[in-house]
N, C-alpha and C positions, 0 to 999 in steps of 0.2 A: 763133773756136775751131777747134783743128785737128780732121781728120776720125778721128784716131785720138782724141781726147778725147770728140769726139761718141759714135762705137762705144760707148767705157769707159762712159760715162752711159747711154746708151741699155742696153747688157748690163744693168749694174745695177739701173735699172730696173726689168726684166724679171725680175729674181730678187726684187728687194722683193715685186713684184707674186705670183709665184709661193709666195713664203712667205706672205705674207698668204691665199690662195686659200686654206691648209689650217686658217684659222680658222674656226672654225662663228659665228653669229651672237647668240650665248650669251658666247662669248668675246673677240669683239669689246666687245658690253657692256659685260662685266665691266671689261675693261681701260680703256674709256671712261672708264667710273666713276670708278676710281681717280685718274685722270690728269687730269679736271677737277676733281676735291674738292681734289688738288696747286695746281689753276691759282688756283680759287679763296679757296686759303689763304695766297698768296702777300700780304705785303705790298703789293706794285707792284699787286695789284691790289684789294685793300682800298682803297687811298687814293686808287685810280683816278677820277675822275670820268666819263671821255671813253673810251669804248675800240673796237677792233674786233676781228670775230669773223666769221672764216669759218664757210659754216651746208654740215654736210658732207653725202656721198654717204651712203646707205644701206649700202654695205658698203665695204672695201679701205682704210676710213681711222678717224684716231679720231676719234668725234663730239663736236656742241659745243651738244649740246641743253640741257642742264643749266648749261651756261656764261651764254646766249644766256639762259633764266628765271633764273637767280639775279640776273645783271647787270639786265636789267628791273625783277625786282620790288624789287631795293633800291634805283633811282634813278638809277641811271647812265645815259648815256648812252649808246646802241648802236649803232656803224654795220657795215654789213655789203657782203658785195664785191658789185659791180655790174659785168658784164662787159657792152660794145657796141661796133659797129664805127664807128671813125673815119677822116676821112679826114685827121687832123693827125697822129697818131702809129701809127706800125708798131713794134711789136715781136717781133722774130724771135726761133722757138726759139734758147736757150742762144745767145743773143747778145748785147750791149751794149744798154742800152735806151736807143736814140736815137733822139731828134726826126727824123722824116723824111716829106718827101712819101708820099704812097702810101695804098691803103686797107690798113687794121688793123685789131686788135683789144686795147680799152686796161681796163684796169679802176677802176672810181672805189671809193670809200666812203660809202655814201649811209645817212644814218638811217635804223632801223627805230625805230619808235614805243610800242609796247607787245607784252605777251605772246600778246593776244587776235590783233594785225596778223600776230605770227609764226605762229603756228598756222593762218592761214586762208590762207598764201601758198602757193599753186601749184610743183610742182616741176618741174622740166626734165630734157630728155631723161636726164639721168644721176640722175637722184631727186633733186637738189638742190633746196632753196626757191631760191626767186629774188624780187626786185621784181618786180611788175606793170611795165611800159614807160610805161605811160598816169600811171604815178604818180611819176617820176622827176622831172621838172620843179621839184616841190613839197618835195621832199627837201632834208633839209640836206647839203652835201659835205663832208666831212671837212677837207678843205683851204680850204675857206670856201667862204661863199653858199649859192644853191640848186641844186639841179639837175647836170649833167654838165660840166666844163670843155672838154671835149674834141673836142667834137659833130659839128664843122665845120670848116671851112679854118683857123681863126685856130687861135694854141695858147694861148686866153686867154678871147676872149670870146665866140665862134660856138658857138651852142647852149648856152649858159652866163647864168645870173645873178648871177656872182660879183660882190662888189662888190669889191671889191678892200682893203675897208678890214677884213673881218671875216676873220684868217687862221686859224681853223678848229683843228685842232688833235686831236690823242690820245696819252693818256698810258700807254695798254699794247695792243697788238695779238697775239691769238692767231693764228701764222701757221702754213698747214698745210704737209705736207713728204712726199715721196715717203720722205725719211731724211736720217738725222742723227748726227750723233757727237759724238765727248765731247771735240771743240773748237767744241761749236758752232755745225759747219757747214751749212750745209742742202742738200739737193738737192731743186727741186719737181719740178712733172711735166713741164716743158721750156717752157712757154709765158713763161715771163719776167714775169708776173702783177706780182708779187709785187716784186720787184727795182727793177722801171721803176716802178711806184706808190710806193714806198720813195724814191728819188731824184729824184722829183718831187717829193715832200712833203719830202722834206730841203736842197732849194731855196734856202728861205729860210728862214738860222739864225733868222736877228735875230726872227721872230717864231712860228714853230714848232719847239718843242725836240723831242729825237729820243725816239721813244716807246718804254719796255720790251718787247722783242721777244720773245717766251716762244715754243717752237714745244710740240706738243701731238703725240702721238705713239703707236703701239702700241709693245711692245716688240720685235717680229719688225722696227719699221723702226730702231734705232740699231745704226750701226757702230761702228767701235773707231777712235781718234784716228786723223788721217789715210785714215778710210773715203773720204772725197770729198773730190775735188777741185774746188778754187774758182778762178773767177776774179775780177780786179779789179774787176767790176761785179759782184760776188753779196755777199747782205747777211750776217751771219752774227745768229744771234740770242741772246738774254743768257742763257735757260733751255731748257731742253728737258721736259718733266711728261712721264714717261712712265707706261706701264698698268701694268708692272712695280712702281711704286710708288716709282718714283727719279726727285730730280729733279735732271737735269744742269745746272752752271753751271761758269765758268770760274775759280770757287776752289775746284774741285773737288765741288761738289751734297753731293747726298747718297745 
């Protein structure tokens, strides 16, 4: 990415970040509300059996707490983002997410189990729930198996109990977004999260189909067509549910 595109994202950023600042914590809510009753009236995710669900900060974003109990208590399946450093893949801000020597920082999809598990999870430094570390092991991976693929030297089997026979699989992902516009496009917070996890798990057609991409959004973060700028590795997503009460898609939402 050139460094004049870097600038243009990074400004950007800064201004999402800056209009969100003058939401009070009443209106965040509110707009919360709105935008998962959207998520979860969607068909894609009615029919869903398998899904993931980023579990948000306290304030600057839309939340996904009512997304994360309704998917539990009807059945579904829940995996949620697992961030840890590897020493198989790096991925650099706003960059290409390639396989590369080096230490990194990768993100997996690991099952959450029930409502009671989500409620009693610890938050991290930025208020986010997170997994326990000591509990990762035991986890189902979204991509299959148990536990992290990532972990170690290998890009397969180091730190991993994948089997290789159980390819894992979801059929709708709530992903989150610094901002968004009405092609679609996404911009996260720069770390490439999202992207690189996306192109790993689209790997292999032949036995994981590509999952409903919905992003989930306040109304202060959507631009106007052509707000952001994409490159050839950034994923774009099928919906946008925003707090405003509209939801974007590319035969034009509603």
């Amino acid at each position: 990415m050139s460094t004049e595109a870097r600038a243009g994202k990074k400004a950007l950023r800064k201004d999402i970040k800056h209009r969100l600042s003058a939401l009070s914590d009443g209106e965040v809510a509110q707009q919360s509300s709105i935008a998962q009753t959207l998520i979860t009236s969607l068909p894609q995710y009615r029919d869903a059996k398998r899904i993931s669900v980023y579990l948000s900060m306290p304030t600057g974003e839309a939340r996904t707490d009512a997304i994360v109990r309704d998917a539990l208590d009807g059945g579904k399946e829940v995996f949620v983002p697992y961030v840890y450093t590897t020493t198989a893949l790096a991925v650099d801000a706003d960059a290409a997410p390639k396989l590369r020597k080096g230490k990194g920082k990768v993100m997996e999809m690991l099952r959450l189990t029930s409502v009671r598990e989500y409620e009693a999870l610890e938050r991290d430094s930025w208020g986010i729930p997170h997994l326990p570390a000591d509990s990762v092991g035991g986890r189902e991976n979204a991509i299959g198996g148990l536990g992290t693929s990532l972990a170690g030297a290998g890009l397969d089997k180091a730190g991993s109990t994948l089997s290789g026979e159980d390819g894992g699989g979801l059929d709708l992902i709530v992903v989150p977004g610094v901002a968004f516009d009405a092609e679609m496009n996404r911009m996260g917070h720069g770390a490439g999260f999202y992207d690189a996890f996306l192109t790993r798990f689209g790997a292999d057609a032949s036995t994981r189909k590509k999952p409903f991409l919905v992003g989930l959004c306040l109304a202060e973060q959507v631009l106007p067509p052509g707000g952001i700028r994409m490159q050839e590795w950034d994923w774009r997503v099928d919906a946008v549910a925003v707090g405003d009460g509209r939801l974007l898609a590319l035969d034009g939402g509603t």
